[in-house]
C-alpha positions as CSV (number, residue, x, y, z in Angstrom):
1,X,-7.9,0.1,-1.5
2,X,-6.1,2.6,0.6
3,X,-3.2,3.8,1.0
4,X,-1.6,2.0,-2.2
5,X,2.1,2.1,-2.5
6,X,2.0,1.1,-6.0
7,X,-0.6,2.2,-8.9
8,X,-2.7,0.0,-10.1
9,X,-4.1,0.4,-13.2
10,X,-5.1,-1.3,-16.4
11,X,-1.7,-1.8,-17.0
12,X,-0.4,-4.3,-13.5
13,X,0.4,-7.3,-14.5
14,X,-1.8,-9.0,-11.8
15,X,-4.3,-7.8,-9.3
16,X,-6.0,-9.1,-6.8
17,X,-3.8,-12.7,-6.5
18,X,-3.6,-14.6,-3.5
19,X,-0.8,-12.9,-1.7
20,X,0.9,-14.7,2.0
21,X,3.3,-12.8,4.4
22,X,5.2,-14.9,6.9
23,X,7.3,-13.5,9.7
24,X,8.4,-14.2,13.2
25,X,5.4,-15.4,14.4
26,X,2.9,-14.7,12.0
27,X,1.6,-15.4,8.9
28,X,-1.1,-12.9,7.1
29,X,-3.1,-13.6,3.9
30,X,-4.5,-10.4,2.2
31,X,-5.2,-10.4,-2.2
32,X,-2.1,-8.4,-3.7
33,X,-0.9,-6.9,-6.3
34,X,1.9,-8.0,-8.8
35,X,3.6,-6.1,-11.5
36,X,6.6,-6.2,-13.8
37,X,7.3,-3.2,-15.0
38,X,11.3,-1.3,-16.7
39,X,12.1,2.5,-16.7
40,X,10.2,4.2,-19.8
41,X,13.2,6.4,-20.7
42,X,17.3,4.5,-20.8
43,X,15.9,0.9,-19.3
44,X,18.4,-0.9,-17.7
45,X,16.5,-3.2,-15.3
46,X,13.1,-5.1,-14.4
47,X,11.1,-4.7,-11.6
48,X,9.2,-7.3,-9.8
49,X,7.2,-5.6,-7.3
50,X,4.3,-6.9,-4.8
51,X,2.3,-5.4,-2.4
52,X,-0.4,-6.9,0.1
53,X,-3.7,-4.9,0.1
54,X,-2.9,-3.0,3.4
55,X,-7.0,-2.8,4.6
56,X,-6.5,-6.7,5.1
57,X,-3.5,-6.7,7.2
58,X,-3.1,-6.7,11.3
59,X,0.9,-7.3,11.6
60,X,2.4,-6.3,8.8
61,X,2.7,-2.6,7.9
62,X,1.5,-1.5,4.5
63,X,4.5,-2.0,2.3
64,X,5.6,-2.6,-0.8
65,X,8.5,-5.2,-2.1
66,X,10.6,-4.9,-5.0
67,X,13.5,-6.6,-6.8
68,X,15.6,-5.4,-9.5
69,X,16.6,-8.2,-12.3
70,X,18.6,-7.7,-15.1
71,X,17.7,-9.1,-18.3
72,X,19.2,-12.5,-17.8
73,X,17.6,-12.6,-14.6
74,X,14.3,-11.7,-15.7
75,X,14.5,-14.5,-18.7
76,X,15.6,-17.1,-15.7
77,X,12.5,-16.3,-13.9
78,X,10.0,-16.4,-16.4
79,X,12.0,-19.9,-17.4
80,X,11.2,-21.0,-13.9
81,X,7.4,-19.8,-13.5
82,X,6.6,-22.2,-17.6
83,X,8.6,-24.9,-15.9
84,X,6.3,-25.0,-12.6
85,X,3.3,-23.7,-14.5
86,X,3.4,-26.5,-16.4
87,X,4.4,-28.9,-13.7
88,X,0.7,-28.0,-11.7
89,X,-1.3,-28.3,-15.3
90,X,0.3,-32.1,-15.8
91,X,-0.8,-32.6,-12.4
């Protein structure tokens, strides 16, 4: 994949997921990568970060997006993704 904005290694949470960009106008599909990752040294944050594999995109300029959660954000989300995980099983 060229021109990566993140690394991807053995290491990223998830790779090559089914990623969706919508703007004004457009929508683009393209795999992505997802990772959670916190500083190695004095961690006071999580990082969610995604990025759209760039060599399957015609709009959108290769990019990477990132949010910082704190702890009690982090533990809200991962809340959220059992609850609807385990809403689509049951279905």
């Amino acid at each position: 994949m060229a021109d990566r904005l993140m690394t991807v290694n053995a290491y990223t949470t998830l790779d090559l997921v089914d990623g969706e960009a919508k703007g004004h106008g457009f929508t683009e599909e393209a795999f992505a990568t997802l990772n959670v990752t916190s500083p190695r040294k004095n961690p006071d944050h999580v990082s969610l970060q995604l990025e759209l594999d760039p060599t399957e995109l015609d709009t959108l300029a290769p990019h990477a997006d990132s949010v910082r959660l704190s702890p009690e954000q982090a533990r809200k989300l991962a809340a959220d993704l059992e609850k609807h995980a385990e809403n689509v099983e049951q279905a």
